[in-house]
C-alpha positions in Angstrom: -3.4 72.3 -4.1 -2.4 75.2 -2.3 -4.6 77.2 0.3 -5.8 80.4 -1.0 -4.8 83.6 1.1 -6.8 85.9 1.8 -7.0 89.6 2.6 -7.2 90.4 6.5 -9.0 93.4 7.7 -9.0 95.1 10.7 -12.0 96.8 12.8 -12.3 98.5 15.5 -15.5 98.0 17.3 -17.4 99.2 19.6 -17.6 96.1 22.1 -18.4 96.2 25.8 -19.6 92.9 26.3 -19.6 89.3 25.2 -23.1 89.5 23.7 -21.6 92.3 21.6 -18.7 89.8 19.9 -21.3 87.1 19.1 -23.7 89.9 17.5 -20.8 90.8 15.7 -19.7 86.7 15.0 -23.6 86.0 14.2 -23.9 88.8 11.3 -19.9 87.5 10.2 -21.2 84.0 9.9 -24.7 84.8 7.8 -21.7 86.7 4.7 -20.1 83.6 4.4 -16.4 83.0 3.2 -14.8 84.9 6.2 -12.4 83.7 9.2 -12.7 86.2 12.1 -11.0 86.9 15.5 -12.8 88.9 17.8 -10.5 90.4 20.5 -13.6 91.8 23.0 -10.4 93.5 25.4 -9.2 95.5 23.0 -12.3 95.7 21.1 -10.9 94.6 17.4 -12.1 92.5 14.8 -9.5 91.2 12.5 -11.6 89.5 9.4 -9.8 87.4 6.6 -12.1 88.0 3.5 -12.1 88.0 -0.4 -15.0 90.3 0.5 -14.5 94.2 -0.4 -13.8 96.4 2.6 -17.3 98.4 1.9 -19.0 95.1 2.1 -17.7 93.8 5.6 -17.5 97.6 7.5 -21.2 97.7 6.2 -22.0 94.1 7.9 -20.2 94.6 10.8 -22.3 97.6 11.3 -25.5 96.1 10.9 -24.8 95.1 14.6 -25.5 98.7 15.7 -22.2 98.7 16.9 -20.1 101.6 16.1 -17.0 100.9 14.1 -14.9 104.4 13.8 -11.7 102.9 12.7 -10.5 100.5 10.6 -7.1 99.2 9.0 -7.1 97.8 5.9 -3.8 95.6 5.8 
């Protein structure tokens, strides 16, 4: 059986502090079904989802975090 690739997604976030990447890593965790990186310096979140784009900007932004940009790869 093969592993199943999924889509990665890229955010830009609105981070200035650790307890702003595990706000962000807390409301990742409670979707399910997503591998994340959080890269606090540079204040991306890279998110490997079958989840739709719409549905993971719209989580990530139930942080209260702004999100301006993203990249959909």
């Amino acid at each position: 059986m093969s592993a199943q690739i999924m889509p990665t997604h890229e955010f830009s976030v609105d981070m200035t502090c650790e307890g702003c990447s595990n706000e962000v890593s807390q409301v990742l965790n409670k979707v399910g079904e997503v591998e994340f990186d959080i890269d606090l310096f540079n204040k991306k979140v890279c998110i490997n989802s079958e989840h739709s784009m719409d549905l993971l900007l719209e989580t990530v932004g139930k942080t209260g975090k702004a999100v301006p940009f993203f990249d959909p790869k």
